[in-house]
N, CA and C of each residue as an Amber inpcrd file, in Angstrom:
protein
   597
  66.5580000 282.4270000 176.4000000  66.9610000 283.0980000 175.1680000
  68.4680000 282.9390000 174.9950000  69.1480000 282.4730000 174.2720000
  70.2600000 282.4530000 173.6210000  70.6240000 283.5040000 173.5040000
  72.3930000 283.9520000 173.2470000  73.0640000 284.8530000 173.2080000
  72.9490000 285.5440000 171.8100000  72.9610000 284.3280000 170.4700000
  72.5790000 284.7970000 169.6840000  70.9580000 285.4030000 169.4850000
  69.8380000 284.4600000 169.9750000  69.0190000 285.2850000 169.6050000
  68.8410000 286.8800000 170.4170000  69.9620000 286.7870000 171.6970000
  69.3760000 288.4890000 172.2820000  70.3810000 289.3330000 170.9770000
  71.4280000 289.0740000 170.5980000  72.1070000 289.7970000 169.8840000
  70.7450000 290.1990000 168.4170000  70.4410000 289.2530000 168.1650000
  69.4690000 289.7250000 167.2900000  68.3290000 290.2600000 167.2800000
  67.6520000 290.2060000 168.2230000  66.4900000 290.8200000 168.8340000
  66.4490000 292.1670000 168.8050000  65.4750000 292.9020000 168.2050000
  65.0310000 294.5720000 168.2160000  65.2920000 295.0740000 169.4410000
  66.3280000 295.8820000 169.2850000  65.9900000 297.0500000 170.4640000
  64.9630000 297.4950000 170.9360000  64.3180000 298.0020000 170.4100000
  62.4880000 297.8930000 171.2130000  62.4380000 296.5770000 172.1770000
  62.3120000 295.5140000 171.2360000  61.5630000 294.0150000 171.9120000
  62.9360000 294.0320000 173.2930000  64.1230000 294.4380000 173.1350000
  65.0560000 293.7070000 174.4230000  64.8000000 294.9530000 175.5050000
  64.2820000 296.1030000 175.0060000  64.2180000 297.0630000 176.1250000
  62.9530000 296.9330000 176.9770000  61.7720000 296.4920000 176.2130000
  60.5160000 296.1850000 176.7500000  60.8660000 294.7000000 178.1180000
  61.7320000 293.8530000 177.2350000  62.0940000 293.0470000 178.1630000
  63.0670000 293.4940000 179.9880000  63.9290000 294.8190000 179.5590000
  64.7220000 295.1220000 180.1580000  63.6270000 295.8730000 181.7020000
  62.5990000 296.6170000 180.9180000  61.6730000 297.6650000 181.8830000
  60.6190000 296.7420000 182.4930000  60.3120000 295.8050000 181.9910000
  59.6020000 294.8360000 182.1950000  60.0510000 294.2210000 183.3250000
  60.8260000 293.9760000 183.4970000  61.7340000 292.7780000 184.3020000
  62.1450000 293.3430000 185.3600000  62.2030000 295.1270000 185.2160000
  62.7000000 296.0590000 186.0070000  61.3460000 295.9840000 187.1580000
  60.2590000 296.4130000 186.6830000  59.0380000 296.8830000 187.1030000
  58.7380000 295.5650000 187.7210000  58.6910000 294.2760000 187.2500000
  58.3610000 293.3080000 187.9250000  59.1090000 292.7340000 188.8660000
  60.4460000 293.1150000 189.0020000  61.3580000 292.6920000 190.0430000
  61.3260000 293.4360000 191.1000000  60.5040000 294.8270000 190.8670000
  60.3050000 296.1080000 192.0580000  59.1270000 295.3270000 192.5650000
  58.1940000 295.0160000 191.8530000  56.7450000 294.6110000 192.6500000
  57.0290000 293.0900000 193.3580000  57.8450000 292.9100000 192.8630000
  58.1550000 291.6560000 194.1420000  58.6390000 291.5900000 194.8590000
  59.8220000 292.6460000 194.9130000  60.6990000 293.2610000 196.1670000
  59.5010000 293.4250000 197.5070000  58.6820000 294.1570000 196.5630000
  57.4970000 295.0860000 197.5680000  56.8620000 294.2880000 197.9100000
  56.3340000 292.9570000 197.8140000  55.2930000 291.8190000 197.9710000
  55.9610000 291.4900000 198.8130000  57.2880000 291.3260000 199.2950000
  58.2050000 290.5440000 200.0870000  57.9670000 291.3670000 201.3270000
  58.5960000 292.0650000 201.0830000  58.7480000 293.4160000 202.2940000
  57.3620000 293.3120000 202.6650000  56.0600000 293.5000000 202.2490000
  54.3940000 293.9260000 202.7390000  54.0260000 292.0290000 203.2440000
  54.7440000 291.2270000 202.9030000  54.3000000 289.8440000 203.3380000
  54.9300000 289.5490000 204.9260000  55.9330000 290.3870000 205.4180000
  56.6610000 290.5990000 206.7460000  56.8110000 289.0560000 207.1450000
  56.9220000 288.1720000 206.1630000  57.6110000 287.0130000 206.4970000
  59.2990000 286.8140000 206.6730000  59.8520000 287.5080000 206.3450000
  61.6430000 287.6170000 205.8800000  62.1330000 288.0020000 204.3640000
  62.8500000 288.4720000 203.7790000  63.1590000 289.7150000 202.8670000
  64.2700000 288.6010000 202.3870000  64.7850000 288.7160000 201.1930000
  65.8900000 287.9370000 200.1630000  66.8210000 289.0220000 201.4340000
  68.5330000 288.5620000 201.0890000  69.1370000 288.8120000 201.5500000
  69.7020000 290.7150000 201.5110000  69.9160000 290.6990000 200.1810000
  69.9270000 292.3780000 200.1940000  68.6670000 293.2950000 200.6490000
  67.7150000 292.7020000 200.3790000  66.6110000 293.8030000 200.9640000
  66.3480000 293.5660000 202.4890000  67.1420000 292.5910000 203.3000000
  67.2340000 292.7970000 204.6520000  67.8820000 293.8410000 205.0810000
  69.3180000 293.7090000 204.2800000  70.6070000 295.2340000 204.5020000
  69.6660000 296.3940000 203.6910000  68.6380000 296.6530000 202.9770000
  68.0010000 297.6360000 202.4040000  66.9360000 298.1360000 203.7570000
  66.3390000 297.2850000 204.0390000  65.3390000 297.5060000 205.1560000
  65.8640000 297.9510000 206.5390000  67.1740000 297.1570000 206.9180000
  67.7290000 298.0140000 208.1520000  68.3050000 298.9890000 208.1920000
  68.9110000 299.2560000 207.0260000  69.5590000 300.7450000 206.4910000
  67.8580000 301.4920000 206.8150000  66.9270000 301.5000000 205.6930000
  65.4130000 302.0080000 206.2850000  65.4060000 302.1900000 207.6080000
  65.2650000 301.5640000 208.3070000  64.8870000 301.2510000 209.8500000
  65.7820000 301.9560000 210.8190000  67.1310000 302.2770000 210.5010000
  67.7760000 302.9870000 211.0700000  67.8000000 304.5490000 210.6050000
  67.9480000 305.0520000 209.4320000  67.3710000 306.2150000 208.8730000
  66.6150000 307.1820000 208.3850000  65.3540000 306.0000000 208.2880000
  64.0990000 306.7890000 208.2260000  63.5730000 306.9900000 206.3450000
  64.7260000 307.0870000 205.6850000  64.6440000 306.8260000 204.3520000
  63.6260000 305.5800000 204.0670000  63.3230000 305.6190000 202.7230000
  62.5860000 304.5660000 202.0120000  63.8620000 303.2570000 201.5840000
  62.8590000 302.0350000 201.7510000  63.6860000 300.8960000 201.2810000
  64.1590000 300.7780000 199.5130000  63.3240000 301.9610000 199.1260000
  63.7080000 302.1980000 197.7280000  64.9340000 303.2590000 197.0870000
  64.6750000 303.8320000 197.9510000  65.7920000 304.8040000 198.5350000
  67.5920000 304.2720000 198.6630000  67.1180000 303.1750000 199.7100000
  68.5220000 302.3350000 200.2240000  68.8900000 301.5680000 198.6870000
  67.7240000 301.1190000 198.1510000  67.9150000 299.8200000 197.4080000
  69.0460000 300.8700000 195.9850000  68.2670000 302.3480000 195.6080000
  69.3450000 302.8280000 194.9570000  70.4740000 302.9990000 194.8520000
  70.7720000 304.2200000 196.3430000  71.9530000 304.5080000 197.0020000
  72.7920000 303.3440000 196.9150000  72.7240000 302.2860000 197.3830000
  73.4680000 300.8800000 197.4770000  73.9160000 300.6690000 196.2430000
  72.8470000 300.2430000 195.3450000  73.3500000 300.2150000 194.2530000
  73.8690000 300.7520000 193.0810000  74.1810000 302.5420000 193.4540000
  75.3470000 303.0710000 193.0380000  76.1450000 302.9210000 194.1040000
  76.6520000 302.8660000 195.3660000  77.5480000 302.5040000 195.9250000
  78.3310000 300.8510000 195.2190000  77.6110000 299.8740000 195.4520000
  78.3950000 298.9160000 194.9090000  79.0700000 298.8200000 193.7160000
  78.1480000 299.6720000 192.6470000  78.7390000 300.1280000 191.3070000
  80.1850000 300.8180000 191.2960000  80.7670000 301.5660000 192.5700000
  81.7590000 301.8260000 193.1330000  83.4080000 300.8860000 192.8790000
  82.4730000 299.6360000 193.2310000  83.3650000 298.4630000 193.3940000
  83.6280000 297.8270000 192.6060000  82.8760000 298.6790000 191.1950000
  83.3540000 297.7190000 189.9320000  84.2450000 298.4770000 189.3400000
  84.6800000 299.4460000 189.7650000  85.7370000 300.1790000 189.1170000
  87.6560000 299.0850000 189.4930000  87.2860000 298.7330000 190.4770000
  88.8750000 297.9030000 190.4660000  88.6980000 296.7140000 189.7270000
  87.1580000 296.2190000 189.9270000  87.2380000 294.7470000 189.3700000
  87.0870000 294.6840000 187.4370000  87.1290000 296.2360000 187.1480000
  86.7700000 296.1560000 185.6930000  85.6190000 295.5240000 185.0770000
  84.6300000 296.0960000 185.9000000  83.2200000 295.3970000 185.0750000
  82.8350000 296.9410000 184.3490000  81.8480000 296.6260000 183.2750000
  81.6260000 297.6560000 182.4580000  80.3450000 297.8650000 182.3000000
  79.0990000 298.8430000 182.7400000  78.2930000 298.3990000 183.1950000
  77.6680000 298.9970000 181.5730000  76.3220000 299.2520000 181.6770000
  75.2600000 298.7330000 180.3760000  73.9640000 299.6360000 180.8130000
  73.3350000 299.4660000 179.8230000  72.3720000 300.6200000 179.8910000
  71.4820000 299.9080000 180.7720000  71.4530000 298.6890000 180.7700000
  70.3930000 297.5300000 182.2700000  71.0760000 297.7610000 183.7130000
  72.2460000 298.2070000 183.4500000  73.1970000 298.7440000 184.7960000
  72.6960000 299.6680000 185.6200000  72.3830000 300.9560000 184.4390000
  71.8410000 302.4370000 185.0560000  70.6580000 302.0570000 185.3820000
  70.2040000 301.1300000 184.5060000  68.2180000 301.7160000 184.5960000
  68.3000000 301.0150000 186.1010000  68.5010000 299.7280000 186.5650000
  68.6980000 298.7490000 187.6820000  68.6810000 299.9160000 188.2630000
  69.9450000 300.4990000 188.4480000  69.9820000 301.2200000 189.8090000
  69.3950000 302.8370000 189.9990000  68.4570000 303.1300000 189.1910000
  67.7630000 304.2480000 189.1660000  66.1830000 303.8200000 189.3870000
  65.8570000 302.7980000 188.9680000  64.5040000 302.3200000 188.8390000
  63.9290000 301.6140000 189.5810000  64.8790000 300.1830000 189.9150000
  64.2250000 299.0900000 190.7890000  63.7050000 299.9540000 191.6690000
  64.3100000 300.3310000 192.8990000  63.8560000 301.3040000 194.5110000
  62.4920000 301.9630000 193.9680000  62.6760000 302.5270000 192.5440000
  61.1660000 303.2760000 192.5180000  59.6830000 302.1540000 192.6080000
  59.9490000 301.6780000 191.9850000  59.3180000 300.2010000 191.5700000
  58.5970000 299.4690000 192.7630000  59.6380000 299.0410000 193.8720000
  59.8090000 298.2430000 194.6810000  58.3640000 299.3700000 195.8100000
  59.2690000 300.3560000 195.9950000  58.9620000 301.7180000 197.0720000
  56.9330000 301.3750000 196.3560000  56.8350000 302.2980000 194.8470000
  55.7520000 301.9780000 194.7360000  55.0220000 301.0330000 194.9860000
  55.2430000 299.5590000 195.0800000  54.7790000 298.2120000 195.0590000
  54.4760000 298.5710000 197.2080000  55.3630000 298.8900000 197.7860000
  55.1120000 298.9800000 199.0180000  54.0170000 299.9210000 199.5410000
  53.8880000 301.3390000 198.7190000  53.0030000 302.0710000 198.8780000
  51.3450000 301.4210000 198.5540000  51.7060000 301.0780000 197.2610000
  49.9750000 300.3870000 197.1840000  49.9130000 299.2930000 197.3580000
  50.6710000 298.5820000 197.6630000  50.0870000 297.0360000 198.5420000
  49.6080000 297.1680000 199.7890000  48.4280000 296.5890000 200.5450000
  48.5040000 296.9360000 201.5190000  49.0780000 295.2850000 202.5150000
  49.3060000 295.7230000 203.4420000  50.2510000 295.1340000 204.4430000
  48.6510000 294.0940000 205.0670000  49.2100000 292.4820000 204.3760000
  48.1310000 291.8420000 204.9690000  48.2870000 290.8750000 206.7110000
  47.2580000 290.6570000 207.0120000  46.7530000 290.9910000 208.4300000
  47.2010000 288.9990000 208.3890000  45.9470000 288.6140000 207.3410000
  45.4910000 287.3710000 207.5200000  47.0950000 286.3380000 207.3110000
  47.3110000 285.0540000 207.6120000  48.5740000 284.5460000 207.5560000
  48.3580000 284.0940000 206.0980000  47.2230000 283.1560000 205.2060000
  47.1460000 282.4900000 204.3080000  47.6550000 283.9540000 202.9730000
  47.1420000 284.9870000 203.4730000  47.4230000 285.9430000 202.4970000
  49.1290000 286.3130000 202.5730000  49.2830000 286.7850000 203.4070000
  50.8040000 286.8360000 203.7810000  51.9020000 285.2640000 202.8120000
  51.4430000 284.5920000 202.8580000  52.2660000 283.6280000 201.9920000
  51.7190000 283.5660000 200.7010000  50.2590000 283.9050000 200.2110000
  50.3600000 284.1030000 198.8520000  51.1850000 285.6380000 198.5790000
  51.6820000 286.6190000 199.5930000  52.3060000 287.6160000 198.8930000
  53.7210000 286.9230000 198.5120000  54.0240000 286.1700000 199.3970000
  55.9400000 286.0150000 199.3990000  55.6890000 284.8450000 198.2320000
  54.6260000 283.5630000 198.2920000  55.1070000 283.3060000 196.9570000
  54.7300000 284.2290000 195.4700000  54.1010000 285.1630000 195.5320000
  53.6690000 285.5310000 194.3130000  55.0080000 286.5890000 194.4100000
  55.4230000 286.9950000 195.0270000  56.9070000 287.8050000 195.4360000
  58.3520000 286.7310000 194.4520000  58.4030000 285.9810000 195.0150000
  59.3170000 284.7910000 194.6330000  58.9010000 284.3490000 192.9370000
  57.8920000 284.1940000 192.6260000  57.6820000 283.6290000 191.6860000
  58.2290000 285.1800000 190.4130000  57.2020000 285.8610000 191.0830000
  57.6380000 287.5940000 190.2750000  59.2350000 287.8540000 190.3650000
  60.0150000 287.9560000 190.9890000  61.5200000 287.8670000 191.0850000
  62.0580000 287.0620000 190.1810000  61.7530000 285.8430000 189.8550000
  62.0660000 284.9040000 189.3330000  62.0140000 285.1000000 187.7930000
  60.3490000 285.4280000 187.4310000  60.5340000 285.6640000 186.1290000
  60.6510000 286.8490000 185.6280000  60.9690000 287.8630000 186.6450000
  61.5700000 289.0670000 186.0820000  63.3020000 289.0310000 186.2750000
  63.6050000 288.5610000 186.7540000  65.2010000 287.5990000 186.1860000
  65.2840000 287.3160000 185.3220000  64.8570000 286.7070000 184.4400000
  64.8660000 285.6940000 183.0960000  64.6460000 286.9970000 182.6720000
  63.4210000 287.5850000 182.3390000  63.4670000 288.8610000 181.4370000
  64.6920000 289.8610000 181.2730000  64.8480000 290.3980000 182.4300000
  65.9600000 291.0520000 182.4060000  67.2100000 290.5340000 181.7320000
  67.8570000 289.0660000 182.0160000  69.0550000 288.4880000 181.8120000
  68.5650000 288.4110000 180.4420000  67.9430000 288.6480000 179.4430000
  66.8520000 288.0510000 178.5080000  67.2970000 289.3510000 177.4120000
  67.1750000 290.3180000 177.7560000  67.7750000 291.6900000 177.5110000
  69.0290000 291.7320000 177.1460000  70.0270000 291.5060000 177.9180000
  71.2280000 291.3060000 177.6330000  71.7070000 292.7640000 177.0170000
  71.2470000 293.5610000 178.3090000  71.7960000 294.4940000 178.6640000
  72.7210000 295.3280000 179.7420000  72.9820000 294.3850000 179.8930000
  74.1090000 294.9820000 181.3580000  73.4600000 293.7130000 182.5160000
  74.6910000 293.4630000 183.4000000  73.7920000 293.2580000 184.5920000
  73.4330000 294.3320000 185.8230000  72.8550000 293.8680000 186.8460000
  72.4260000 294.4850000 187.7800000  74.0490000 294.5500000 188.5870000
  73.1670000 296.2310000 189.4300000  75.2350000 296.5430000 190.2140000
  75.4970000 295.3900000 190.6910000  74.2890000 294.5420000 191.7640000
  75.3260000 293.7500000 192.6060000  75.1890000 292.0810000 191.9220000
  75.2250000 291.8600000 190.9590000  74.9740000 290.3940000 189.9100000
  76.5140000 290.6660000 189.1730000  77.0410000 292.1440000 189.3940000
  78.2500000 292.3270000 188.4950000  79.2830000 292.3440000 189.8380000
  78.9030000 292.8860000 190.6630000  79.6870000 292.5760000 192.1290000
  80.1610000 291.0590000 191.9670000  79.3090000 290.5210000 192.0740000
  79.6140000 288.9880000 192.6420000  80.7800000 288.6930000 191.2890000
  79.8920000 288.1810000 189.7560000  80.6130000 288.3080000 188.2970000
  82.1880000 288.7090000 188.6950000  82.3870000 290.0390000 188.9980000
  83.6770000 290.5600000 189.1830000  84.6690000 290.1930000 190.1320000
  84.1780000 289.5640000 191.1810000  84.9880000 288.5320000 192.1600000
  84.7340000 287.3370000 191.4910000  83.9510000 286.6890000 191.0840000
  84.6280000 285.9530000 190.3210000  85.2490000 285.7970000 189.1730000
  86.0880000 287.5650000 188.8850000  86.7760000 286.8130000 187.7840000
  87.8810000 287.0450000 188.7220000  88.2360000 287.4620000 189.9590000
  89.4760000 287.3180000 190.8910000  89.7790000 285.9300000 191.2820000
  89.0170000 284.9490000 190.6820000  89.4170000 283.3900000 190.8870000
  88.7060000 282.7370000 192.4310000  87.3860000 283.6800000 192.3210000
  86.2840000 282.9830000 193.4500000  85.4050000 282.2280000 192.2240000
  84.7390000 281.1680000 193.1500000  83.6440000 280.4940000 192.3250000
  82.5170000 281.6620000 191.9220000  81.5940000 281.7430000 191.2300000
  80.6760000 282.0710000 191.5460000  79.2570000 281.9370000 193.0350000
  79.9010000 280.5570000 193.0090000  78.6980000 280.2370000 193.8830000
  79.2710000 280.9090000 195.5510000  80.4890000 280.8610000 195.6740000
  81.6420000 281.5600000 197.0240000  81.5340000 282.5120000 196.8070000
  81.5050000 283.7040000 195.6330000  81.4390000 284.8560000 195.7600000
  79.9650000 285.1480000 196.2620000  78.5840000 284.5490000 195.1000000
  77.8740000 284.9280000 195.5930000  76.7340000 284.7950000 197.4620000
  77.4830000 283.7110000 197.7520000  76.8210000 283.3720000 199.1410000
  78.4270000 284.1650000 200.1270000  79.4040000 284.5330000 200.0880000
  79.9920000 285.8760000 200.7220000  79.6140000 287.1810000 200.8960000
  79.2940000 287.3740000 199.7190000  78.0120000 288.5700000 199.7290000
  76.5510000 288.4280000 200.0470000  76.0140000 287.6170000 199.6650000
  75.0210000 287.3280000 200.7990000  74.8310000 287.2310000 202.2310000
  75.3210000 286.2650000 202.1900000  75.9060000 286.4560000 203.8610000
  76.1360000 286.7250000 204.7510000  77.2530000 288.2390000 204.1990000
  77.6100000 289.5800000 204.7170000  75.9120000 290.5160000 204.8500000
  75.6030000 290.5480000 203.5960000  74.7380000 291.6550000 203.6990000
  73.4460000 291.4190000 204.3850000  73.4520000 289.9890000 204.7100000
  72.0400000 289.2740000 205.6540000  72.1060000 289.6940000 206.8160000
  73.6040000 289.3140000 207.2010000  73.8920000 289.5550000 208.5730000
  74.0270000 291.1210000 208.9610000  74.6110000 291.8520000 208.0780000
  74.4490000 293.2140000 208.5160000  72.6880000 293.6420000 208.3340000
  71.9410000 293.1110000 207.7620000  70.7870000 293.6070000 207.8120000
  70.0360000 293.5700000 208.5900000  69.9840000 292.3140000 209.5370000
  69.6760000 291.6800000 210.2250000  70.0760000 292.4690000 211.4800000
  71.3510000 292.5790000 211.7370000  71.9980000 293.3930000 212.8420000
  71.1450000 295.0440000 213.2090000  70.7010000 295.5300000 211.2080000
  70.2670000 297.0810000 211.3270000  69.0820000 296.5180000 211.9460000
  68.1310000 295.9050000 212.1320000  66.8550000 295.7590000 211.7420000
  66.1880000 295.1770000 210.8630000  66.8070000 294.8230000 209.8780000
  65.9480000 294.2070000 209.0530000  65.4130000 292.9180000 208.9230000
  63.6870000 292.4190000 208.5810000  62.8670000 291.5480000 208.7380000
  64.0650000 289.6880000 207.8380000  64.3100000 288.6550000 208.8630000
  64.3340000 288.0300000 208.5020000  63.9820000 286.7310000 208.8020000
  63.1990000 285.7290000 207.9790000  62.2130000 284.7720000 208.4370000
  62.2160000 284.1250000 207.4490000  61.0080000 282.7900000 208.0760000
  60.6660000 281.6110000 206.8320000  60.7800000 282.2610000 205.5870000
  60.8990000 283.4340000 205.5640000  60.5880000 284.1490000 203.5720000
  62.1770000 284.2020000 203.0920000  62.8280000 284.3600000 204.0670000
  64.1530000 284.4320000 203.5870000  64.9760000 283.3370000 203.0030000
  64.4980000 282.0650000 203.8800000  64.9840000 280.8860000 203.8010000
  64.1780000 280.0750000 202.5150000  62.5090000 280.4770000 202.5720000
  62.0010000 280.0350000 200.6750000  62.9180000 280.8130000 199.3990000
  62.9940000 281.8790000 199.7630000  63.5480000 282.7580000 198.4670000
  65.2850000 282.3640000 198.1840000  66.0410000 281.8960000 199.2030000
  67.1690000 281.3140000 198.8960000  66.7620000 280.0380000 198.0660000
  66.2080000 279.5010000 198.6160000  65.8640000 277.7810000 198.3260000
  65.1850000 277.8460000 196.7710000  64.1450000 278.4050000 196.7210000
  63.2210000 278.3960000 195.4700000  64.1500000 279.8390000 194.4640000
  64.2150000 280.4280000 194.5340000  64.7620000 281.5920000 193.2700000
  65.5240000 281.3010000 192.5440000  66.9200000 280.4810000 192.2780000
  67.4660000 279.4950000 191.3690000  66.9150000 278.7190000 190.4960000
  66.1430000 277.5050000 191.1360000  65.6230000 276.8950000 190.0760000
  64.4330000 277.3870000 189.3800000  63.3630000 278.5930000 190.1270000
  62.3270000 279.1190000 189.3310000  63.1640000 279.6640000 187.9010000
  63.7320000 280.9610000 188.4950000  64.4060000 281.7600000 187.3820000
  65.3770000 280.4920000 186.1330000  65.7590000 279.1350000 186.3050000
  65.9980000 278.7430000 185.3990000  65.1530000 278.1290000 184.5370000
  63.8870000 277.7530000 185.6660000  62.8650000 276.8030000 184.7130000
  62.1290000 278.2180000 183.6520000  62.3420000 279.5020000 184.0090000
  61.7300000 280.3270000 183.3460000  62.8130000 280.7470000 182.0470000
  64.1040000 281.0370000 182.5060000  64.9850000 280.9200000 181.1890000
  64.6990000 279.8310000 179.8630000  64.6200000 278.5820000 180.8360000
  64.2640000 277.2390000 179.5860000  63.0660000 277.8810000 178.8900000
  61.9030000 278.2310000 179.4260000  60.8830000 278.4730000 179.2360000
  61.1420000 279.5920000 177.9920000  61.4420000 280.4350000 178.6070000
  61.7280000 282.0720000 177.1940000  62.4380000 281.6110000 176.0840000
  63.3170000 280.2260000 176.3650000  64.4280000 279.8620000 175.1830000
  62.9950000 279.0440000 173.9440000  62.2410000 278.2650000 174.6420000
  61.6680000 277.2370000 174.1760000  60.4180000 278.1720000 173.4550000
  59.8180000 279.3810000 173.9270000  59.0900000 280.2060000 172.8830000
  59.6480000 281.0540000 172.5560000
């Protein structure tokens, strides 16, 4: 979707996109986490924060992300009504998706969760960015170091990085799932942008 067409787009139609994208980016969080193959990089630091406190990974995934929202106060990012909902909603989302999934046994099932996880992430990216309502706290984290004259791509694999390795350190699950969801989540979420532009 183009900038002009989100500018023109009904408030209804960009918010449906916004909750949409919300709800589907929680149920893939949760597919990830219940597939116990390895977790994207923040929900490793979400899961060992879990693992050490006893809290829910939906829980962490909030808290965090008003904490990082913290950090946009020096870098002057301005956050958006996709800002709040992000960090009030995803954790519920995600938490639910963990509660009623159940945790599969068999291996062939376990990789249809992480790709149907990956693929769901992906095109609830595009929706959301689709909205063009704020970004997410830590998509404005990275954004905001790079407007301190980091690349994007240096800011965002610094923060990754960091938060893998501290997750990793708490406890948290990381494996072959970690290393597909780096590799594949880029180009899905763009072939799905082309896709939303082209209908």
């Amino acid at each position: 979707m183009t900038e002009l067409s989100i500018r023109t787009a009904s408030l209804p139609a960009r918010l449906i996109r916004l909750y949409s994208g919300l709800a589907l980016y929680g149920a893939g969080i949760g597919l990830q986490v219940e597939s116990t193959l390895g977790n994207d990089p923040w929900d490793v630091f979400h899961q060992g924060l879990a693992v050490r406190t006893g809290w829910t990974i939906g829980t962490w995934i909030i808290v965090v992300g008003a904490l990082v929202m913290v950090f946009w106060i020096p870098l002057r990012q301005k956050p958006g009504v996709g800002t709040i909902s992000n960090v009030l909603l995803l954790g519920l989302f995600a938490d639910a998706t963990i509660w009623l999934a159940p945790t599969p046994g068999d291996l062939a099932l376990r990789w249809l969760f992480l790709v149907a996880a990956i693929v769901s992430v992906a095109f609830a990216t595009a929706l959301y960015i689709g909205a063009g309502m704020g970004p997410g706290p830590r998509d404005g984290l990275m954004t905001g170091l790079a407007r301190l004259g980091l690349s994007i791509r240096l800011a965002r694999t610094l923060i990754e990085v960091t938060v893998l390795i501290a997750g990793w350190l708490l406890g948290g699950t990381v494996g072959i799932g970690t290393l597909a969801f780096a590799a594949a989540i880029g180009p899905l979420t763009q072939l799905f942008m082309r896709l939303q532009r082209v209908a």
